[in-house]
N, CA, C and O atoms as a printed pandas DataFrame, in Angstrom:
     atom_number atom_name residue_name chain_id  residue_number  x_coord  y_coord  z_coord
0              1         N          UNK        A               1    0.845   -1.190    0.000
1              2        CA          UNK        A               1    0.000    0.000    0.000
2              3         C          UNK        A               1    0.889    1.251    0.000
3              4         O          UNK        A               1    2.019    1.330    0.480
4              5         N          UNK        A               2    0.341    2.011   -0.485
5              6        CA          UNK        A               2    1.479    3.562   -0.631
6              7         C          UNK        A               2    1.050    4.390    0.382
7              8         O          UNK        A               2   -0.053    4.876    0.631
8              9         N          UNK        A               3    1.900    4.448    0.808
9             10        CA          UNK        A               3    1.824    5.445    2.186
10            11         C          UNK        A               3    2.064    6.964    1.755
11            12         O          UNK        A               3    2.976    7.465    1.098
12            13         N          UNK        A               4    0.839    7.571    2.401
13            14        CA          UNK        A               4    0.821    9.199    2.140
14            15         C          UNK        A               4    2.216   10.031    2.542
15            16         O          UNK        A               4    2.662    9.630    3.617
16            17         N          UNK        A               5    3.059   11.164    1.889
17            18        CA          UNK        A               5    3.930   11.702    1.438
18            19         C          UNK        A               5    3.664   12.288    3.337
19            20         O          UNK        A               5    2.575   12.793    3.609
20            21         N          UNK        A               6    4.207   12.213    3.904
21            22        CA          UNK        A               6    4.208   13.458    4.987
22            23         C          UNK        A               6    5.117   14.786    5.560
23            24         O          UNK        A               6    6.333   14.631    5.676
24            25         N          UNK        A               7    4.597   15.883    5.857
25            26        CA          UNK        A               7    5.554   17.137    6.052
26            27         C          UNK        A               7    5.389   17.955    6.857
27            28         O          UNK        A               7    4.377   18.656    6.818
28            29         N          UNK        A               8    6.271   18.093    7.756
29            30        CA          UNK        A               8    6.298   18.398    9.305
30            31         C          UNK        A               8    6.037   19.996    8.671
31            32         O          UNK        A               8    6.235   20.464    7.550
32            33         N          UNK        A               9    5.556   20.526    9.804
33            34        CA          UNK        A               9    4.695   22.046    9.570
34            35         C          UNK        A               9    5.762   23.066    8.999
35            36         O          UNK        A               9    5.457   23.888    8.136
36            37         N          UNK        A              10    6.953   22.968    9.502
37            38        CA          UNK        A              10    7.728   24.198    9.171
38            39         C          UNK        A              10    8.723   23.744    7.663
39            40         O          UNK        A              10    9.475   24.391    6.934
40            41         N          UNK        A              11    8.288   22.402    7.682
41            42        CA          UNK        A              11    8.985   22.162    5.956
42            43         C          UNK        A              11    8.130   22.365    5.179
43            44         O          UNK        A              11    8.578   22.982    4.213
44            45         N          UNK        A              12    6.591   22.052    5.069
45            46        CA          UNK        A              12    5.607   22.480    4.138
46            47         C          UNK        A              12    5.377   23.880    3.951
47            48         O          UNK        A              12    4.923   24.420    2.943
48            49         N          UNK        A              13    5.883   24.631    5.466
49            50        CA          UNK        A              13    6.157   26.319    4.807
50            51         C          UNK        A              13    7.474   26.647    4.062
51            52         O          UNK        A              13    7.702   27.464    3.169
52            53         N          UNK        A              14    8.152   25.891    4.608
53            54        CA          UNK        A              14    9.413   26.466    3.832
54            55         C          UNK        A              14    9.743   25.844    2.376
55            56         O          UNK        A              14   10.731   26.271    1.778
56            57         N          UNK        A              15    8.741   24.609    1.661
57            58        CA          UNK        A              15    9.208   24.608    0.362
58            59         C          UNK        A              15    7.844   24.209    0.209
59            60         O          UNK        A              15    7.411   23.072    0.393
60            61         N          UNK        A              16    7.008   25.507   -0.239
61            62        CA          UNK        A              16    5.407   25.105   -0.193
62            63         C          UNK        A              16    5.582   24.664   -1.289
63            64         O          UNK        A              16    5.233   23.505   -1.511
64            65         N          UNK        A              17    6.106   25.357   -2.188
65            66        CA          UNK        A              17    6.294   25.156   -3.989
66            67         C          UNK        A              17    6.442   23.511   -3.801
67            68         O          UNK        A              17    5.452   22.837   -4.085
68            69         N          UNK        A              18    7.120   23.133   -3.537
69            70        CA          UNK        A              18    7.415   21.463   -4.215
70            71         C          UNK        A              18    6.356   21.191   -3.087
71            72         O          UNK        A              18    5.510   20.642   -3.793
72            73         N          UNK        A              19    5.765   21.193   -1.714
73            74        CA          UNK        A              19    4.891   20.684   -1.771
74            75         C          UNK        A              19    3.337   20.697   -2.665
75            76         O          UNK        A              19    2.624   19.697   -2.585
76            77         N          UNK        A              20    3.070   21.421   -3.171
77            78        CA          UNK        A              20    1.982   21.869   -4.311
78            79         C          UNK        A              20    2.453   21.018   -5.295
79            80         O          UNK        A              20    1.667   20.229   -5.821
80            81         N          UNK        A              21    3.899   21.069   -5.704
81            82        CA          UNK        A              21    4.071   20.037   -7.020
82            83         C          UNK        A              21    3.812   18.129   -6.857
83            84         O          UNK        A              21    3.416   17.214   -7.578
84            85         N          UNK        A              22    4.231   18.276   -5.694
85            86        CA          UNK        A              22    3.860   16.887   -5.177
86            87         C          UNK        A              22    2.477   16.363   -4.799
87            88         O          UNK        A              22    2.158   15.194   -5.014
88            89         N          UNK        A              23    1.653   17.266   -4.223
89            90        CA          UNK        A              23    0.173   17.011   -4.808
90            91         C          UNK        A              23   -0.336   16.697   -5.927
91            92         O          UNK        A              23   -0.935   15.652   -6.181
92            93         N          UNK        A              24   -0.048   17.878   -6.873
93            94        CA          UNK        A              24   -0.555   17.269   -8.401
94            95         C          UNK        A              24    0.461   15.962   -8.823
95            96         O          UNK        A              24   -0.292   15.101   -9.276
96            97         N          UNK        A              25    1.420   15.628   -8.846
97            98        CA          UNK        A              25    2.144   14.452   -9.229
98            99         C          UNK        A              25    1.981   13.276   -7.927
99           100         O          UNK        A              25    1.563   12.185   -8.314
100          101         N          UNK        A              26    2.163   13.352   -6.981
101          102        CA          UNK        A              26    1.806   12.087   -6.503
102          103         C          UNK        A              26    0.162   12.119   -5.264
103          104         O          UNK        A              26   -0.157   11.062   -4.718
104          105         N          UNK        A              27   -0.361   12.932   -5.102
105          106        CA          UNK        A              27   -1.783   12.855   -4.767
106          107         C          UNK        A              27   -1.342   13.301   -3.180
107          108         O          UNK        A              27   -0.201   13.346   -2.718
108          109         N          UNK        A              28   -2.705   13.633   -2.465
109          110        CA          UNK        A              28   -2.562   14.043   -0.886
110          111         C          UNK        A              28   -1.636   13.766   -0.425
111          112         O          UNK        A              28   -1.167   12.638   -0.272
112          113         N          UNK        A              29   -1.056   15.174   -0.007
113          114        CA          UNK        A              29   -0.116   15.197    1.456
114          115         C          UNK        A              29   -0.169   15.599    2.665
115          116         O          UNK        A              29   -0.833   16.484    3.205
116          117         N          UNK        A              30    0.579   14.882    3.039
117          118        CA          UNK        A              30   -0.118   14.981    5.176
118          119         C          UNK        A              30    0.764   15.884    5.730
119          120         O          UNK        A              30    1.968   15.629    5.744
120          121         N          UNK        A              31    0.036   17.558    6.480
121          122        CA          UNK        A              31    0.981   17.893    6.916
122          123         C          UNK        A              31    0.799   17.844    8.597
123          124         O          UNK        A              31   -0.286   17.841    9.178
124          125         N          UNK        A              32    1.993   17.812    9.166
125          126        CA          UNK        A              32    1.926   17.303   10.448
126          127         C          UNK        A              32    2.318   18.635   11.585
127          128         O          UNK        A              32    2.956   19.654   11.320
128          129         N          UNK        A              33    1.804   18.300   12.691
129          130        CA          UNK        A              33    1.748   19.095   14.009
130          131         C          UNK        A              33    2.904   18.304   14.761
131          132         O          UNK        A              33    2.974   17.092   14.557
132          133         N          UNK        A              34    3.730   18.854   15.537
133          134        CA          UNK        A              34    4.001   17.744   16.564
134          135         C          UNK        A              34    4.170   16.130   16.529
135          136         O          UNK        A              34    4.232   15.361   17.488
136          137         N          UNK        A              35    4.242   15.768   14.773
137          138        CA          UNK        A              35    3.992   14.642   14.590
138          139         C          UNK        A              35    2.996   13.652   14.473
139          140         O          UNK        A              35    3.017   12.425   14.378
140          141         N          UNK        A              36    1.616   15.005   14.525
141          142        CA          UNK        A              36    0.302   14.014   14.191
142          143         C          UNK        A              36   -0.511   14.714   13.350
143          144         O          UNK        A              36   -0.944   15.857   13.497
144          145         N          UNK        A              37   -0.678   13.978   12.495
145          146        CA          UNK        A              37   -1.541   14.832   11.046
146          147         C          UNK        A              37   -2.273   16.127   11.670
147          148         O          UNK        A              37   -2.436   16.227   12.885
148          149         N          UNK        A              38   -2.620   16.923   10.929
149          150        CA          UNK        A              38   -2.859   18.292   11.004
150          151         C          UNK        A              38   -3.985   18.247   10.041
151          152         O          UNK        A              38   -5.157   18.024   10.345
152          153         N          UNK        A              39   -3.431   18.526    8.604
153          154        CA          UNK        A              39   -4.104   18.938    7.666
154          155         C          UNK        A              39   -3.524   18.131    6.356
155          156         O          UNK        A              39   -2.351   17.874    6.086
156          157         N          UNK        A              40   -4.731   17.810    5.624
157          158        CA          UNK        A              40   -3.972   16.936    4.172
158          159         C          UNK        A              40   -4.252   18.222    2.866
159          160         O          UNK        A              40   -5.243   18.946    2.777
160          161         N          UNK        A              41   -3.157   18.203    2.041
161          162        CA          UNK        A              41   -3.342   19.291    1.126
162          163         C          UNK        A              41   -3.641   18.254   -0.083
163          164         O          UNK        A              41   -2.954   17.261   -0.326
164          165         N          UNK        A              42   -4.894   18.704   -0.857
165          166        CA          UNK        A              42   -5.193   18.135   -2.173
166          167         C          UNK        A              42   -5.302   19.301   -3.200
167          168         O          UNK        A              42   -5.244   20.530   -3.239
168          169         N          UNK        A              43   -5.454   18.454   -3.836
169          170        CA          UNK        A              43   -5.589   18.854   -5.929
170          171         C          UNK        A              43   -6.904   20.201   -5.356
171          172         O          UNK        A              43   -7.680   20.136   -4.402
172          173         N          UNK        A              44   -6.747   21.138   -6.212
173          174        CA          UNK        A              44   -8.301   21.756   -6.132
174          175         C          UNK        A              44   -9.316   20.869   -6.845
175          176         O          UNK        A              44  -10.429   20.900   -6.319
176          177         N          UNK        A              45   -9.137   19.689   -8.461
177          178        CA          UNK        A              45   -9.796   19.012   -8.912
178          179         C          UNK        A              45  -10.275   17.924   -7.756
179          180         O          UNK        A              45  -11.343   17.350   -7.968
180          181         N          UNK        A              46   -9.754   17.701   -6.894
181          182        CA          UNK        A              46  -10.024   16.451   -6.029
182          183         C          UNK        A              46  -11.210   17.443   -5.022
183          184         O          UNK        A              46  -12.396   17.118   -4.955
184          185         N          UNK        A              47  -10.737   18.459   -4.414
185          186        CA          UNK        A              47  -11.405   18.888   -3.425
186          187         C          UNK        A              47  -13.170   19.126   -4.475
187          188         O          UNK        A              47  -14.152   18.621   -3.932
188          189         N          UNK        A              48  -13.354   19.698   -5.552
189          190        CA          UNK        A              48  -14.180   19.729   -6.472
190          191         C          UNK        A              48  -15.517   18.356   -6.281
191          192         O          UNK        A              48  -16.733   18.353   -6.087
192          193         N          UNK        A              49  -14.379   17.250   -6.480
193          194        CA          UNK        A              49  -14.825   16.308   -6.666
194          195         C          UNK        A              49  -15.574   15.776   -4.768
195          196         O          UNK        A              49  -16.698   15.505   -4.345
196          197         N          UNK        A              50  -14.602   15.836   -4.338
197          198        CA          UNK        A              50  -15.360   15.568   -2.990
198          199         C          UNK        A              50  -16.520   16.432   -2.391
199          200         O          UNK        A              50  -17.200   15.995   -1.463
200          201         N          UNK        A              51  -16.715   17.575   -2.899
201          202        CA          UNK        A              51  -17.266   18.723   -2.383
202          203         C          UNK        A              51  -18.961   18.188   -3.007
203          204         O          UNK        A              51  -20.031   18.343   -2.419
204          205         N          UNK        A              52  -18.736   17.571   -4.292
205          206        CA          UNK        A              52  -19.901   17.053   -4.940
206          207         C          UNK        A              52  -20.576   18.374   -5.728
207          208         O          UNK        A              52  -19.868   19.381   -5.701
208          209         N          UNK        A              53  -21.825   18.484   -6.406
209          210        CA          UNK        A              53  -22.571   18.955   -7.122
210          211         C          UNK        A              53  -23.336   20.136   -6.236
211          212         O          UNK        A              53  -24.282   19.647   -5.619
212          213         N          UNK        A              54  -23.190   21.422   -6.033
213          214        CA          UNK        A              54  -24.331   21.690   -5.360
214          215         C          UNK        A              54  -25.768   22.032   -5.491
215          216         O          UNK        A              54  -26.460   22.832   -4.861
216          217         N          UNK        A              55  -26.135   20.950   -6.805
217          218        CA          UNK        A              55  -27.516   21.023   -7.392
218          219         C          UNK        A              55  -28.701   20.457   -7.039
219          220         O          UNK        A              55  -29.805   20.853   -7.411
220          221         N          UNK        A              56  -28.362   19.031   -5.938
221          222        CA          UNK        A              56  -29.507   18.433   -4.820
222          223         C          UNK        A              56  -29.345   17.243   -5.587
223          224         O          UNK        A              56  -29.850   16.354   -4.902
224          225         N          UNK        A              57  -28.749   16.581   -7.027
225          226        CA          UNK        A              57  -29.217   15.613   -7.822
226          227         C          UNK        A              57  -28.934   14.602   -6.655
227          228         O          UNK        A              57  -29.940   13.959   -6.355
228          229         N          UNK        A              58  -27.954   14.343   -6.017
229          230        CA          UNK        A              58  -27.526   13.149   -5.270
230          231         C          UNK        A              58  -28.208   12.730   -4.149
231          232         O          UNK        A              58  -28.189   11.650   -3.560
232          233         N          UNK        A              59  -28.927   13.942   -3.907
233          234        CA          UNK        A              59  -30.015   13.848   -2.624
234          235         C          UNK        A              59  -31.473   13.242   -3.193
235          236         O          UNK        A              59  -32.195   12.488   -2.540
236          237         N          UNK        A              60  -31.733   13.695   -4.453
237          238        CA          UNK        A              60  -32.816   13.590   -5.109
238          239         C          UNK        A              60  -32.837   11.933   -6.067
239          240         O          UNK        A              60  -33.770   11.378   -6.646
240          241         N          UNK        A              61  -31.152   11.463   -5.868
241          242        CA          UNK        A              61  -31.341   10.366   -6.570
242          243         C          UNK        A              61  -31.215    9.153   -5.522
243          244         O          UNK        A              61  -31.350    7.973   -5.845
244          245         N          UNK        A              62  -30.890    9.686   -3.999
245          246        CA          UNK        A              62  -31.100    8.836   -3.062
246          247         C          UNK        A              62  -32.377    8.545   -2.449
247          248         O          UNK        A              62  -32.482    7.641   -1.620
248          249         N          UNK        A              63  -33.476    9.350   -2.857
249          250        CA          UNK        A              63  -34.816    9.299   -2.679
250          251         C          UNK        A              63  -35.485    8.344   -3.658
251          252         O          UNK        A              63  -36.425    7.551   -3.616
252          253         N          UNK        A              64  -34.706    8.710   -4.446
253          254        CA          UNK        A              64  -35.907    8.134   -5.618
254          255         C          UNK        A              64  -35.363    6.462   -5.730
255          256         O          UNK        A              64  -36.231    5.766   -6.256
256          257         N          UNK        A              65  -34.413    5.880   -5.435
257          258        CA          UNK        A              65  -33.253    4.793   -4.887
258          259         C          UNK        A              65  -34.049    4.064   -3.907
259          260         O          UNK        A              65  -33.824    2.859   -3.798
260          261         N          UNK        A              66  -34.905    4.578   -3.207
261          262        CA          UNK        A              66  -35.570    4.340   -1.450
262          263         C          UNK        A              66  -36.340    3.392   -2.003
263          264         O          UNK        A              66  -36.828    3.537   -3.124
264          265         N          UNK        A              67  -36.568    2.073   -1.088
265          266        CA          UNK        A              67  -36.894    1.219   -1.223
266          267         C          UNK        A              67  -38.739    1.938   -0.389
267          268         O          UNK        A              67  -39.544    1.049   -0.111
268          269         N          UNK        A              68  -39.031    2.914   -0.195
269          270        CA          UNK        A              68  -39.933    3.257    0.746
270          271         C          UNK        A              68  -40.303    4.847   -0.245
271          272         O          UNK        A              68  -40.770    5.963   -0.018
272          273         N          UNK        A              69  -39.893    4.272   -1.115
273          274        CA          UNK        A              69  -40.476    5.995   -2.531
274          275         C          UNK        A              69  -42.066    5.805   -2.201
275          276         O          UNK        A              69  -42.791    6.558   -1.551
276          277         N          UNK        A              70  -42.350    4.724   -2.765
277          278        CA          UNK        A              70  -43.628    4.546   -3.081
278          279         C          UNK        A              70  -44.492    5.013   -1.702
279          280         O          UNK        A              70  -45.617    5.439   -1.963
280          281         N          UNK        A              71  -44.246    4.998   -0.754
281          282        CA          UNK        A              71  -45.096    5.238    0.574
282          283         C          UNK        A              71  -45.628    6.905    0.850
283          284         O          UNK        A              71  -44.869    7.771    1.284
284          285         N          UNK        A              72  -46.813    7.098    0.566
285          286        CA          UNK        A              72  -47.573    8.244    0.713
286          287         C          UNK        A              72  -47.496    8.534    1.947
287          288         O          UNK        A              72  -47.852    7.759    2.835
288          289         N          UNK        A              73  -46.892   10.002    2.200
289          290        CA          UNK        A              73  -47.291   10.581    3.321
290          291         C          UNK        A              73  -47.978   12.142    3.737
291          292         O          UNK        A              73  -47.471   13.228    3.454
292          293         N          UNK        A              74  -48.931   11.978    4.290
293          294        CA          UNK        A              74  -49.299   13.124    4.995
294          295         C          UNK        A              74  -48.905   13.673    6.010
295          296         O          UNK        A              74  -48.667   13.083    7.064
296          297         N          UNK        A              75  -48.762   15.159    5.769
297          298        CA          UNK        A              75  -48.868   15.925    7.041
298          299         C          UNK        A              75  -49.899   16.037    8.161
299          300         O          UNK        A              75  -51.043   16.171    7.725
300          301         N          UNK        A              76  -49.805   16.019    9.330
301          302        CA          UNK        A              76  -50.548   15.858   10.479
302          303         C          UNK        A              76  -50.422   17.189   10.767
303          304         O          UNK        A              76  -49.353   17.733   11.041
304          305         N          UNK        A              77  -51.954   17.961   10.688
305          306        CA          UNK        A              77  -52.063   19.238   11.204
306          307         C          UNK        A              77  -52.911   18.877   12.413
307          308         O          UNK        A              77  -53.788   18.027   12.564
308          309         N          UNK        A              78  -52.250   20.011   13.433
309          310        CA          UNK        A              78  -52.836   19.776   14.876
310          311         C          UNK        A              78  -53.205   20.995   15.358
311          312         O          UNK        A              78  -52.416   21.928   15.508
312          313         N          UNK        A              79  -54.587   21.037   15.654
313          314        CA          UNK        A              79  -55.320   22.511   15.676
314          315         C          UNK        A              79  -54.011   23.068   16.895
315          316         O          UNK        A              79  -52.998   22.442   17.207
316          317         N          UNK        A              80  -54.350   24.084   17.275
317          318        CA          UNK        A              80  -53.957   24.793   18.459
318          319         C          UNK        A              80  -55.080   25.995   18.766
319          320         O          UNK        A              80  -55.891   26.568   18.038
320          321         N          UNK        A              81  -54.725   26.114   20.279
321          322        CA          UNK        A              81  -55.740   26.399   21.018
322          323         C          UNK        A              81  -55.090   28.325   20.144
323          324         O          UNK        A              81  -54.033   28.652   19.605
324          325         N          UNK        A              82  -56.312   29.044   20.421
325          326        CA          UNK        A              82  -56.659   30.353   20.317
326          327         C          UNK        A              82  -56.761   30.994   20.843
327          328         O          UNK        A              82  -57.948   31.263   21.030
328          329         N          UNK        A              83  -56.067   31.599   21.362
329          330        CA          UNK        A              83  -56.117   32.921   22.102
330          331         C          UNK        A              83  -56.712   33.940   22.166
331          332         O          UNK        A              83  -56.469   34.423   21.060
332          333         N          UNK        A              84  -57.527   34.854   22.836
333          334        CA          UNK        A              84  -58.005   35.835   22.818
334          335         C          UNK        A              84  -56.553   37.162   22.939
335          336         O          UNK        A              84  -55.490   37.036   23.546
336          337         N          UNK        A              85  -56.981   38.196   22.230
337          338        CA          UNK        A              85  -56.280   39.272   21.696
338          339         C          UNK        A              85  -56.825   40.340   22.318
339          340         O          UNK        A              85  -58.045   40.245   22.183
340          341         N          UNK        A              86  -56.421   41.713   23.187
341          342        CA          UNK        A              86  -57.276   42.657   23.420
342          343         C          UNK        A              86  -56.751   43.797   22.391
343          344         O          UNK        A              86  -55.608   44.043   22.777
344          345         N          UNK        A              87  -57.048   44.630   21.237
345          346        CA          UNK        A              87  -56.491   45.074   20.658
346          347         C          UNK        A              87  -57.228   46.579   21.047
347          348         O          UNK        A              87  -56.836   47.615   20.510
């Protein structure tokens, strides 16, 4: 398995450039705190891709997917009491 590229905080500032080049050529890099992941830097195409569509299709195609589409439902309206007003 390929193990993610990792870069202790003050080397990913000091050669951001090749870290950016190493994203697009070999994929996410881990940058580290103290020795424990921090933050992973990706592709802007990747972040794109994870971020998804913001058009609802995926929400709208997990509905329609539902083994429970077909089931009619109503709203339950429940009177409430009325108040008198002195205006």
């Amino acid at each position: 398995m390929h193990r993610p590229h990792r870069w202790a905080l003050q080397d990913a500032k000091a050669r951001f450039s090749e870290l950016v080049r190493r994203v697009r050529s070999d994929g996410p890099q881990h940058v580290t705190v103290h020795g424990r992941d921090e933050v992973v830097v990706i592709s802007a195409d990747e972040f794109r891709r994870l971020q998804g569509e913001p058009t609802g299709k995926a929400f709208v195609a997990a509905f329609q997917a539902s083994p429970y589409r077909e089931i009619e439902i109503e709203p339950r309206r429940a009177r409430l009491p009325v108040r008198d007003v002195d205006l």
